[in-house]
C-alpha positions in Angstrom: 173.8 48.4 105.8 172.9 44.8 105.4 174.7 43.6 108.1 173.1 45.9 110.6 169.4 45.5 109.0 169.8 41.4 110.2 170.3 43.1 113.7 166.9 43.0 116.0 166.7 46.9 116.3 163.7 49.2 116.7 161.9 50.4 113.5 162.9 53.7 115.2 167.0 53.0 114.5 166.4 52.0 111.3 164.5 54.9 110.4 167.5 57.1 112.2 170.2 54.7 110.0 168.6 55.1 106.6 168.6 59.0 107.4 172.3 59.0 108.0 173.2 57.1 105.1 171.0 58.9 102.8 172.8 62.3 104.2 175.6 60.2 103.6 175.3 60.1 99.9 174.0 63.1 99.4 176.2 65.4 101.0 179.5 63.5 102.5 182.7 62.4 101.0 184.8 59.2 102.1 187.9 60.1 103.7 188.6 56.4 104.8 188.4 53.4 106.5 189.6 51.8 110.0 190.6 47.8 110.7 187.5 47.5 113.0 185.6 48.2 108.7 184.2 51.4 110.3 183.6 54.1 107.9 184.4 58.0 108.1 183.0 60.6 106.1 183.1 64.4 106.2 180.8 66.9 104.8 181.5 68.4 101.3 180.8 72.2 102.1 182.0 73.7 105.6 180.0 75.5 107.5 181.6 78.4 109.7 184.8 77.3 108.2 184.2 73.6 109.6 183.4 70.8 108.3 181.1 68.1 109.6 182.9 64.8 110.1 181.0 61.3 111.2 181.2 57.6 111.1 179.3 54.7 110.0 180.3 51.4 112.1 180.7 48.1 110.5 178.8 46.6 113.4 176.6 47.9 116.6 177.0 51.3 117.0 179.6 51.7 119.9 181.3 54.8 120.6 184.4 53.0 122.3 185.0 51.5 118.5 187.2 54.2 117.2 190.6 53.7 117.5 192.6 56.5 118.6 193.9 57.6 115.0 190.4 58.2 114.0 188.8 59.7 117.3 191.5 62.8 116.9 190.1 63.1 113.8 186.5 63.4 114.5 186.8 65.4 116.9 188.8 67.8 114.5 192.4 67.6 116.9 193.5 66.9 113.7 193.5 67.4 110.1 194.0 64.4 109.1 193.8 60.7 110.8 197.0 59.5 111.8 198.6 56.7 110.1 200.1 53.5 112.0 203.6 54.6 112.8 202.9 58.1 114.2 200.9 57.3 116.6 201.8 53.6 117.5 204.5 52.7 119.7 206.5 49.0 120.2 204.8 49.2 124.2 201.3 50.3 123.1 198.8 47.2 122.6 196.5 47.5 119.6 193.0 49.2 120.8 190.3 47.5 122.1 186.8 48.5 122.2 185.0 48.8 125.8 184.6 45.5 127.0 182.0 45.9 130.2 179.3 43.7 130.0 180.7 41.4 128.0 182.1 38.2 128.6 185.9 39.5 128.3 185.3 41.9 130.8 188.2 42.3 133.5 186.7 40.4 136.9 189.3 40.9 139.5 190.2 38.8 141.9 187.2 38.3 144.3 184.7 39.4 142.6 181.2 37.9 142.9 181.0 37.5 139.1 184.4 35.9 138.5 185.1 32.5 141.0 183.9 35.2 143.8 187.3 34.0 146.6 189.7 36.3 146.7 193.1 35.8 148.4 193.9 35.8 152.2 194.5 39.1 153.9 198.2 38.7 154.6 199.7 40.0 158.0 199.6 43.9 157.1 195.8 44.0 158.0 194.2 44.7 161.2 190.1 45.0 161.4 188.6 48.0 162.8 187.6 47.6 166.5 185.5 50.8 167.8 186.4 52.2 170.8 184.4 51.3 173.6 
């Protein structure tokens, strides 16, 4: 909580984070924790049979955050989150959150906010000429 309280955020998301972890303590249960340090908690009593499930992010809020063991779980695909070798294979990379806007986004070639020259059209391109 401290960590996102030395954040510049509106009074308004702090209000909205102080009533999460309140509801939080009063009514979840831990179920566990991801590398990233995010948080996930579901509630004690179901209702309809369901229970509530949620997460509390070591950092900015960011939906793209949860890695995919947790995101089946939230979204109750499963009933429990996966653990590292059932879902992990030796060609999967480790998961990333989104990184648009930020300085690791992917530029590719040509683009106006990466060195902006792209390569040569090679001999398999012909411009457009209108019939006239």
């Amino acid at each position: 909580m401290m960590a996102i309280m030395s954040q510049k955020i509106s009074l308004y998301r702090r209000l909205c984070l102080l009533g999460t972890h309140l509801t939080t303590l009063l009514y979840g249960r831990a179920v566990g924790r991801d590398a990233a340090g995010n948080r996930y908690y579901e509630s004690r009593k179901a209702t309809n049979g369901r229970t509530k499930r949620w997460v509390i992010y070591s950092g900015v809020p960011e939906a793209s955050m949860v890695p995919p063991e947790w995101h089946g779980w939230l979204h109750h695909t499963l009933d429990a989150p996966l653990t590292e070798g059932q879902y992990s294979k030796p060609w999967q990379q480790p998961h990333q959150p989104n990184q648009t806007a930020t300085a690791q986004a992917y530029r590719p070639p040509g683009s106006q906010l990466a060195d902006g020259r792209r390569a040569h059209a090679t001999g398999d391109y012909e411009a457009w000429k209108p019939n006239s």
